[in-house]
C-alpha positions as CSV (number, residue, x, y, z in Angstrom):
1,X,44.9,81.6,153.3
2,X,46.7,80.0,150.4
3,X,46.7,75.9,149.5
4,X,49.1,75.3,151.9
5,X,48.2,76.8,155.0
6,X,48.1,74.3,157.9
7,X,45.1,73.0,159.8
8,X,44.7,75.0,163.2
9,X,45.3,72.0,165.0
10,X,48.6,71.8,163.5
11,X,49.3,75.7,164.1
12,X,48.6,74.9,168.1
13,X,51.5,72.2,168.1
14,X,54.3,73.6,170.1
15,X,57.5,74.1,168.0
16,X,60.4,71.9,168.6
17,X,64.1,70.5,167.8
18,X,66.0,73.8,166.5
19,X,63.6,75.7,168.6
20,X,63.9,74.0,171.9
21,X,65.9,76.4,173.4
22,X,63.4,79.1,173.4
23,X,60.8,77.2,174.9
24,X,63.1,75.8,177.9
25,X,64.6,78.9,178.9
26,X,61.7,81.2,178.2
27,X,60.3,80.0,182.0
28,X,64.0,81.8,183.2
29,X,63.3,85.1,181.6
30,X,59.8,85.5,182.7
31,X,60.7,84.4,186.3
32,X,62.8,88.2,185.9
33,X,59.7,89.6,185.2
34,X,60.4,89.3,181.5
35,X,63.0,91.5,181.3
36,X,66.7,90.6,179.5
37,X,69.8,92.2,181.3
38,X,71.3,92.8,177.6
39,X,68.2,95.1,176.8
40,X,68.4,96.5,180.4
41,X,70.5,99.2,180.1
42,X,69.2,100.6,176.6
43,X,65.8,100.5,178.3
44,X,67.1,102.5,181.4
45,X,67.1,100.2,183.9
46,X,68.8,101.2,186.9
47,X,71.4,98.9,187.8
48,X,69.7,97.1,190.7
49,X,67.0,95.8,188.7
50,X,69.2,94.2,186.4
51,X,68.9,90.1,186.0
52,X,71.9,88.4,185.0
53,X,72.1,86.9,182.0
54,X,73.2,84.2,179.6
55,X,73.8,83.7,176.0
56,X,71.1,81.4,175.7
57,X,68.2,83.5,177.3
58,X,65.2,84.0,174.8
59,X,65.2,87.8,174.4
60,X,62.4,89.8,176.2
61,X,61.4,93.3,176.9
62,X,59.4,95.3,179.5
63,X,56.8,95.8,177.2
64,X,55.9,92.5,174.8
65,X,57.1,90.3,177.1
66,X,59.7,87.3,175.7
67,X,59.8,85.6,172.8
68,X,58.6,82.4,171.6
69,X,58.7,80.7,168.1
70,X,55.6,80.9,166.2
71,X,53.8,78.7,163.8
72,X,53.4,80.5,160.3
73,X,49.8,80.2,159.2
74,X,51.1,79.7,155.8
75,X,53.1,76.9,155.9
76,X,53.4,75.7,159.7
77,X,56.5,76.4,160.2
78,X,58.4,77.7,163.0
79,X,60.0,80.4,161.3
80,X,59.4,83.5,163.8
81,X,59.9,83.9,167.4
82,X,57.5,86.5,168.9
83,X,55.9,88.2,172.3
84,X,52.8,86.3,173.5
85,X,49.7,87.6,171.6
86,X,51.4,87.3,168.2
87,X,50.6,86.0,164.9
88,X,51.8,86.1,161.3
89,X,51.4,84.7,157.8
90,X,54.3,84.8,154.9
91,X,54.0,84.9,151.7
92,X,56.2,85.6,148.2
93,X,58.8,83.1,148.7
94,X,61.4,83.2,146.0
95,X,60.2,81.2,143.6
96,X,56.6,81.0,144.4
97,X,54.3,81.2,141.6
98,X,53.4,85.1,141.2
99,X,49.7,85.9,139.4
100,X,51.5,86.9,136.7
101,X,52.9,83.6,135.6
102,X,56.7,84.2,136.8
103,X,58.4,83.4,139.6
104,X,58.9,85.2,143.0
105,X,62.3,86.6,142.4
106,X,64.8,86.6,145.5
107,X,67.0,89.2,148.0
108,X,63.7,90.5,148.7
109,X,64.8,93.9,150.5
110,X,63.1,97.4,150.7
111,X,59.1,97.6,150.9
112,X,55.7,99.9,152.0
113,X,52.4,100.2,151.4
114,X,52.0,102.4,149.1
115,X,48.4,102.4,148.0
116,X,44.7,101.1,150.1
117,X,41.5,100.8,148.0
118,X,38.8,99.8,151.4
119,X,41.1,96.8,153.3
120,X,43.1,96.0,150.1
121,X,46.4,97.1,150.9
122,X,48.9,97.6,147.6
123,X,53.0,96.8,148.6
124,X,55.9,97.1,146.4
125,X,59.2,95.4,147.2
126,X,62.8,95.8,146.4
127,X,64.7,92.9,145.0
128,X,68.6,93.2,145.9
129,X,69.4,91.2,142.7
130,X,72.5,92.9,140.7
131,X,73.3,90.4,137.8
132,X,71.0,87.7,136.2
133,X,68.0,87.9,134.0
134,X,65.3,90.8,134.0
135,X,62.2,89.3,135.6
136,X,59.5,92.0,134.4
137,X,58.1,93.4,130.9
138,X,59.4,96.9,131.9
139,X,63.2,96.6,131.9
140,X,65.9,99.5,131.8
141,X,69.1,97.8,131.4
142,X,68.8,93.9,130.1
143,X,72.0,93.3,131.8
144,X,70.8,94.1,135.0
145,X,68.8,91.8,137.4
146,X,67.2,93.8,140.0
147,X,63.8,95.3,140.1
148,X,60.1,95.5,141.9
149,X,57.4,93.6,142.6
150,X,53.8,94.4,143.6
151,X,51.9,92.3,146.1
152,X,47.9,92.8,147.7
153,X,46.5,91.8,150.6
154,X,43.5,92.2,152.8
155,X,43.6,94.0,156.1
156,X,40.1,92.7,157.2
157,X,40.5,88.8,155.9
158,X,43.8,88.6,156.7
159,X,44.6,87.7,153.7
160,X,47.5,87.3,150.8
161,X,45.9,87.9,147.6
162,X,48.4,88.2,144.5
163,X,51.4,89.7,143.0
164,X,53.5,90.5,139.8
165,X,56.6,91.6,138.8
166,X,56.6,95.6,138.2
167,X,60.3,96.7,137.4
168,X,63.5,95.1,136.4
169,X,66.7,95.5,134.6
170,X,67.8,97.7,137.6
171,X,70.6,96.3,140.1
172,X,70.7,96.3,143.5
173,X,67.2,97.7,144.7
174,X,68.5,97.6,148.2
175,X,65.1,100.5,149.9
176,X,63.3,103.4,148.7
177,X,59.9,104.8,150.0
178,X,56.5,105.3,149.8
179,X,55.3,108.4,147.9
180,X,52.2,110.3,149.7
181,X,50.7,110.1,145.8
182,X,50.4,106.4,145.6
183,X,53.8,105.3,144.4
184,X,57.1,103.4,145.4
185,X,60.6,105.1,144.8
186,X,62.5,102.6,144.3
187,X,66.7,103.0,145.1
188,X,69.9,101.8,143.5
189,X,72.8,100.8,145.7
190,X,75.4,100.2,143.1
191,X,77.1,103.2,140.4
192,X,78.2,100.5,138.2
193,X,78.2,101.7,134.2
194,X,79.6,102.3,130.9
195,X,82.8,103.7,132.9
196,X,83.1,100.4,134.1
197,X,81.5,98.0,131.9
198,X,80.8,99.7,127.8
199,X,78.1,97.6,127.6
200,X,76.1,98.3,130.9
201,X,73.7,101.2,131.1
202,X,74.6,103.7,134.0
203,X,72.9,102.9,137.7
204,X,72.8,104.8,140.5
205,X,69.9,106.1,140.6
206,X,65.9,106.4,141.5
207,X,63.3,104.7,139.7
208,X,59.6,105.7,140.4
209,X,56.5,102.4,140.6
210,X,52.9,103.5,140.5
211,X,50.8,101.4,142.9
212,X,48.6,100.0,140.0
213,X,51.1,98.5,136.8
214,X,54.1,99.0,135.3
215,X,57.1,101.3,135.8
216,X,58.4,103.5,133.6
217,X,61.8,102.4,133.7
218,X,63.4,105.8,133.8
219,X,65.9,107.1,136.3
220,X,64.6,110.5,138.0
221,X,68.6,111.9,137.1
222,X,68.0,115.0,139.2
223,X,67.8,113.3,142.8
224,X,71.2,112.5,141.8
225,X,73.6,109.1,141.2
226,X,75.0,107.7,144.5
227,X,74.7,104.6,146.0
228,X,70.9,105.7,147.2
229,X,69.4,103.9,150.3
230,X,66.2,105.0,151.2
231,X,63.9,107.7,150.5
232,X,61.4,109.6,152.8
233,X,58.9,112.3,151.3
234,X,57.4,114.5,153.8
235,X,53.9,114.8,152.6
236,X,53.2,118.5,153.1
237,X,56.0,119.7,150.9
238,X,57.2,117.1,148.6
239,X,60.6,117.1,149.4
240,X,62.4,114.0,149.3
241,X,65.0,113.3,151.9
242,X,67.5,110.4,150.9
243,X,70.1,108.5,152.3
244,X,73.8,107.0,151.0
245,X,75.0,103.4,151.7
246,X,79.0,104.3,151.7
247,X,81.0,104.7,154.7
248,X,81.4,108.2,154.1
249,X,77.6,109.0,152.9
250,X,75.7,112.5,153.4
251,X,72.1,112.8,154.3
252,X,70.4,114.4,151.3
253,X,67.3,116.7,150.4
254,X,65.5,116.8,147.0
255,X,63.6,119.7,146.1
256,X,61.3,119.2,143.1
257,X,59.9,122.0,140.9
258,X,56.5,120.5,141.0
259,X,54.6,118.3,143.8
260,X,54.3,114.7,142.8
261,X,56.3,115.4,139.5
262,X,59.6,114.2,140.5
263,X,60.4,113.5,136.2
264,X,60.1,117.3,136.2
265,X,63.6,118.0,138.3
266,X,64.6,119.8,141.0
267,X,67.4,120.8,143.3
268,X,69.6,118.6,145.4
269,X,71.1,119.1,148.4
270,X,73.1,117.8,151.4
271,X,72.9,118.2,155.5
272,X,75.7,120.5,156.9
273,X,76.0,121.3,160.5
274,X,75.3,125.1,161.0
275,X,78.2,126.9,162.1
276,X,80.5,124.0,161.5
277,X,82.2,122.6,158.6
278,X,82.5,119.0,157.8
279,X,80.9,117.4,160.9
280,X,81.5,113.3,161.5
281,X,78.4,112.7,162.9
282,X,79.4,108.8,163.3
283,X,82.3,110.0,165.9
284,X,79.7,108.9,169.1
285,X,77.5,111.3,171.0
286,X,75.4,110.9,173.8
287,X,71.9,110.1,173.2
288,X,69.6,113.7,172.6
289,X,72.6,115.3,170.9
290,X,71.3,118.2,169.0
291,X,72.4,119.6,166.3
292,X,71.2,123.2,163.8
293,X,71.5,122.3,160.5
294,X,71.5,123.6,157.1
295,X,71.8,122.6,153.7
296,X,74.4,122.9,150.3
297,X,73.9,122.5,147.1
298,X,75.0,119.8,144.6
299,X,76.1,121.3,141.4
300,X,76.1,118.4,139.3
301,X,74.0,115.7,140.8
302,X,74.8,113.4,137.9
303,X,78.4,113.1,138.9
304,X,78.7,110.0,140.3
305,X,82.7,109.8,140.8
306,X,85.2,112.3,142.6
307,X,87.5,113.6,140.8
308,X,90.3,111.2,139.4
309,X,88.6,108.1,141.1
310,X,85.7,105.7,140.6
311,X,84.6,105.7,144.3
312,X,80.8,106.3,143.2
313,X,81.2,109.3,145.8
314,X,80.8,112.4,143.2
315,X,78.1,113.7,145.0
316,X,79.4,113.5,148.3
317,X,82.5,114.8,147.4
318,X,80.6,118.2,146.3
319,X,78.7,118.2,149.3
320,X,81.8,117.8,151.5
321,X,83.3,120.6,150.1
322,X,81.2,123.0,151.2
323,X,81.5,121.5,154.4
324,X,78.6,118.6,154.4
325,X,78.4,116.5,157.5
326,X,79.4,112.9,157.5
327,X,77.5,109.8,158.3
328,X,78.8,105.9,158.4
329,X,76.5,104.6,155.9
330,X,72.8,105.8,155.9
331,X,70.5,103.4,155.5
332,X,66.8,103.1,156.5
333,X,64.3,106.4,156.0
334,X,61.0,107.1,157.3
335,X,58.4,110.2,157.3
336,X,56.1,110.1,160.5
337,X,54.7,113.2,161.5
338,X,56.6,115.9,160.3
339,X,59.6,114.3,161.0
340,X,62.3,112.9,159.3
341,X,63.6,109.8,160.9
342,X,67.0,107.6,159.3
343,X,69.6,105.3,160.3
344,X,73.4,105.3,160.5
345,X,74.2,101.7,160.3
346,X,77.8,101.8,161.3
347,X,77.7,104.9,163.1
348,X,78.8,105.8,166.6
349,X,81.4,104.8,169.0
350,X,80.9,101.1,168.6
351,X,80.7,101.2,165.3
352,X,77.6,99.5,165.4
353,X,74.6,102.0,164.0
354,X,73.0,105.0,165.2
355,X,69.7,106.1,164.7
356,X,68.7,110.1,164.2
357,X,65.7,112.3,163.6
358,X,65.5,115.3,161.4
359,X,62.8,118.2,162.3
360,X,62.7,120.0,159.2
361,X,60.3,122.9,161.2
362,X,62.9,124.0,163.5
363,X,65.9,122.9,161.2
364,X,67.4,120.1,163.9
365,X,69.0,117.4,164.3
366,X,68.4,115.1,166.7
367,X,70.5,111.5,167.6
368,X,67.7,109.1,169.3
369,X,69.7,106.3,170.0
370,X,73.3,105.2,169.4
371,X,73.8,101.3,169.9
372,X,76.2,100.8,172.8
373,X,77.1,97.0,172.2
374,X,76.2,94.7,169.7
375,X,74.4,92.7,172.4
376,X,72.1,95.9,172.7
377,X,71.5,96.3,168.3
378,X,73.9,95.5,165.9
379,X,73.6,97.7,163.0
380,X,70.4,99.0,162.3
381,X,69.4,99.1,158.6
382,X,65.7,99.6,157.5
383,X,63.3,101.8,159.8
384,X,59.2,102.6,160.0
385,X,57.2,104.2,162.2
386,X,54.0,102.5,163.6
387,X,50.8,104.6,163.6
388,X,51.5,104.3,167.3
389,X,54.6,106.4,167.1
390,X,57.0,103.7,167.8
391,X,60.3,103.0,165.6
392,X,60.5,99.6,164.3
393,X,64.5,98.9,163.7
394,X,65.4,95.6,161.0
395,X,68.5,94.1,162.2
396,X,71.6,93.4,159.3
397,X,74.7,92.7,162.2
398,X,76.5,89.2,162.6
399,X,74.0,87.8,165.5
400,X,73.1,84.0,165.4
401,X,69.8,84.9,165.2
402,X,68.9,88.5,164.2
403,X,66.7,90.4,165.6
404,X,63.6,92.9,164.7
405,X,63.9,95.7,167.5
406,X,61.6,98.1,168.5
407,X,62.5,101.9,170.1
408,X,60.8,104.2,171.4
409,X,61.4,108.1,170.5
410,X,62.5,108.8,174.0
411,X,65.5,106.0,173.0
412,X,64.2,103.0,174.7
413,X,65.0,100.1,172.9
414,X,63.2,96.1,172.9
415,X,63.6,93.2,171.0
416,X,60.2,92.3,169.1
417,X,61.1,89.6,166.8
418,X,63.9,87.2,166.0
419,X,64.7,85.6,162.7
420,X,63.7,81.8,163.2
421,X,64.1,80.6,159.4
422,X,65.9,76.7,159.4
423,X,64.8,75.1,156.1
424,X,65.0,71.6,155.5
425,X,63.6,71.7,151.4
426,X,60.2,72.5,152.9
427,X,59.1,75.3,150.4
428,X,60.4,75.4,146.7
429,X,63.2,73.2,148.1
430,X,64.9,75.5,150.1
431,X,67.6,74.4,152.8
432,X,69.3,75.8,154.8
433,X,69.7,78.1,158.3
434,X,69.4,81.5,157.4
435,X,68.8,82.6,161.0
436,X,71.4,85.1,160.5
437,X,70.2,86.7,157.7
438,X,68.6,90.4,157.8
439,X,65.0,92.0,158.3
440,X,64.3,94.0,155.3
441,X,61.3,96.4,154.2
442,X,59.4,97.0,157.6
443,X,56.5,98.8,157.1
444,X,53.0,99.2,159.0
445,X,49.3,99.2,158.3
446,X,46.5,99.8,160.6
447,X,47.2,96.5,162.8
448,X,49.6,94.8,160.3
449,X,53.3,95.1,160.3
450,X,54.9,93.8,156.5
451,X,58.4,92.9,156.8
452,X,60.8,90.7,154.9
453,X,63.6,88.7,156.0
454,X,66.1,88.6,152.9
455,X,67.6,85.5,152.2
456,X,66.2,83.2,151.3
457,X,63.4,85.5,150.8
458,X,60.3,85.6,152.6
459,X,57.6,88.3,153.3
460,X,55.6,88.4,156.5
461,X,52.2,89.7,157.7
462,X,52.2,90.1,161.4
463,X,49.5,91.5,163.8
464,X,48.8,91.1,167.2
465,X,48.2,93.3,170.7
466,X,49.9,96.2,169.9
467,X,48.3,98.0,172.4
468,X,50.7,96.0,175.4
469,X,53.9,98.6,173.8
470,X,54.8,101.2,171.9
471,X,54.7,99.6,168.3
């Protein structure tokens, strides 16, 4: 534990004012048995056995039990609420002092681990930064404010133990993903360039970080220039399966001419529906839906605008037009298994994020869960997969307090943790609620779950009895 960690005596003291509500109500929810009406029905509770509710119930599940707000063993805080059994310890707050001498950089976003040498784990984490200073050695565009940074910690300790800055002059690092040859892939939200601003380079585009140093700072131009999400690599193939933050976004494969050399090139392509041309897979389906599937090509993956516009939706334009399905922004991406699993963020009937699974063995498409209600999950944005099989969902809706969900791959869905983060200048002078910000860069290890909440830019090591759910 760092400097500041609190004395266990002041981790034990109950957390109060802001938090009170929690801790009053939480007696209610358990006297149900621990389960919340407005989870009820997404967990398949019959109606019966559903407990009234009220806004200001503490959110439980039938697995974790409800949650309470947690003392951060860094800094004593009350910054988490979480099931009985829970702990966790943050770390990499913007403007922390990194090993390297600079500071923490902020919109902390995408994250994995992407390399373990015994119990030292090796993350790398998107910063969601657009304009503004470079904040690494390795830069590609000096205009441009966004990169990586690598942090270590150990599994057995428990235990932050450094970080540095490993790419910048990118913009908007919103995810990426974990390579299965020790690196990060690192994604570009934003097509801004030279057709829009002469003296920008052009962005769009994926950036590989090796676990140990620097980046090389050079776009991999084959897997295409879109407003990339996330990235998944199936490990047995090397193909890359990406997904598009736009409201009209495909769902994308990248085929590379070599394993592990994604600098050499490949082939790009986009999800179609077998059979049928230019599905809208957002329109709302029932739960299990299944779908064949194919895949078109993209001629010219470097296009990033349709013709006579500057949408940034080149490639999806090509892909629709050999009749390319449709998703309401893809976000989150996640290999577990042989599977393929992503998120629609706005997808579905309410408008309010899907989540679907890809089975590249048998060529299917599967929806898992679409949200029902925003009571139920509002917009589902990053994903990870536990080494328990469970989905872990981060939350970026318009709750007062967002929540971390978990669902199972039968499309039972639980609340596991809610953003508790009310600063009063406490840490690098930060104030502020930021309760409704998102969860960002989920990702397990072993007994550890990494995850960041955005703004104003925290990371989190959490760990517990995972053994009481599915996670």
């Amino acid at each position: 534990m760092d400097r500041q960690q609190q004395s266990t005596d002041d981790l034990q003291r109950p957390c109060s004012g802001l938090n009170r509500r929690h801790l009053l109500l939480g007696a209610a929810g358990l006297a149900f048995g621990g389960l919340v009406s407005r989870y009820a029905i997404a967990s398949g509770l019959p109606p019966g056995d559903r407990p009234d509710s009220t806004p200001e119930e503490p959110p439980a599940s039938a697995f974790y039990g409800s949650l309470r707000p947690v003392r951060d063993e860094t800094t004593g805080l009350c910054l988490l609420a979480l099931p009985p059994g829970f702990r966790y310890l943050s770390f990499g707050w913007t403007g922390d002092r990194m090993s390297d001498g600079r500071p923490t950089p902020g919109l902390h976003d995408g994250m994995a681990v992407v390399a373990a040498d015994g119990d030292t784990l090796t993350l790398i984490r998107n910063h969601e930064l657009s304009a503004g200073e470079p904040f690494a050695s390795v830069v590609y565009d000096p205009l441009a404010g966004g990169g990586t940074t690598t942090l270590t910690f150990d599994a057995r300790r428990g235990q932050w133990l450094e970080s540095f800055a490993s790419l910048s002059g990118t913009t908007t690092n919103c995810a990426g993903g974990p390579t299965p040859w020790g690196s990060w892939l690192s994604c570009e939200e934003n097509t801004t360039g030279p057709e829009l601003d002469p003296a920008l380079k052009t962005h769009g585009w994926v950036f590989e970080v090796p676990a140990s140093g620097q980046a090389s700072a050079e776009p991999l131009r084959a897997m295409g220039r879109f407003k990339h999400e996330a990235v998944a690599v199936d490990p047995a193939t090397g193909i890359c399966y990406l997904t598009e933050d736009q409201l009209s976004s495909g769902f994308y494969r990248f085929l590379p001419v070599q394993y592990g050399r994604l600098d050499r090139g490949g082939r790009l392509q986009m999800l179609r529906v077998t059979h049928a041309d230019n599905i809208d897979l957002s329109a709302g389906y029932p739960n299990d839906t299944r779908w064949s599937v194919s895949w078109v090509d993209i001629d010219d993956p470097e296009q990033v605008h349709a013709p006579g516009t500057r949408n940034g939706q080149g490639v999806f334009a090509q892909g629709w037009a050999r009749g390319g399905a449709r998703l309401a922004r893809g976000e989150g991406c996640w290999h577990d298994s042989g599977l393929i699993y992503f998120t629609a963020t706005t997808g579905g009937a309410a408008g309010l994020g899907q989540v679907f699974e890809y089975d590249p063995a048998r060529e299917q498409l599967r929806l898992v869960f679409e949200s029902p209600g925003a009571a139920v999950l509002d917009a589902p944005d990053n994903i990870a997969v536990s080494p328990r099989g469970g989905i872990v969902l981060c939350e970026d809706g318009a709750r007062q307090r967002m929540l971390l969900h978990g669902l199972t791959r039968a499309g039972e869905i639980f609340p596991f943790a809610e953003n508790n983060v009310v600063l009063q200048g406490e840490r690098n002078g930060l104030i502020g609620n930021f309760t409704q910000r998102e969860w960002c860069g989920a990702c397990f290890y072993g007994e550890w779950l990494f995850v960041n909440i955005q703004t104003p830019g925290i990371t989190f090591a959490i760990t517990g009895d995972w053994d009481n759910g599915p996670l």
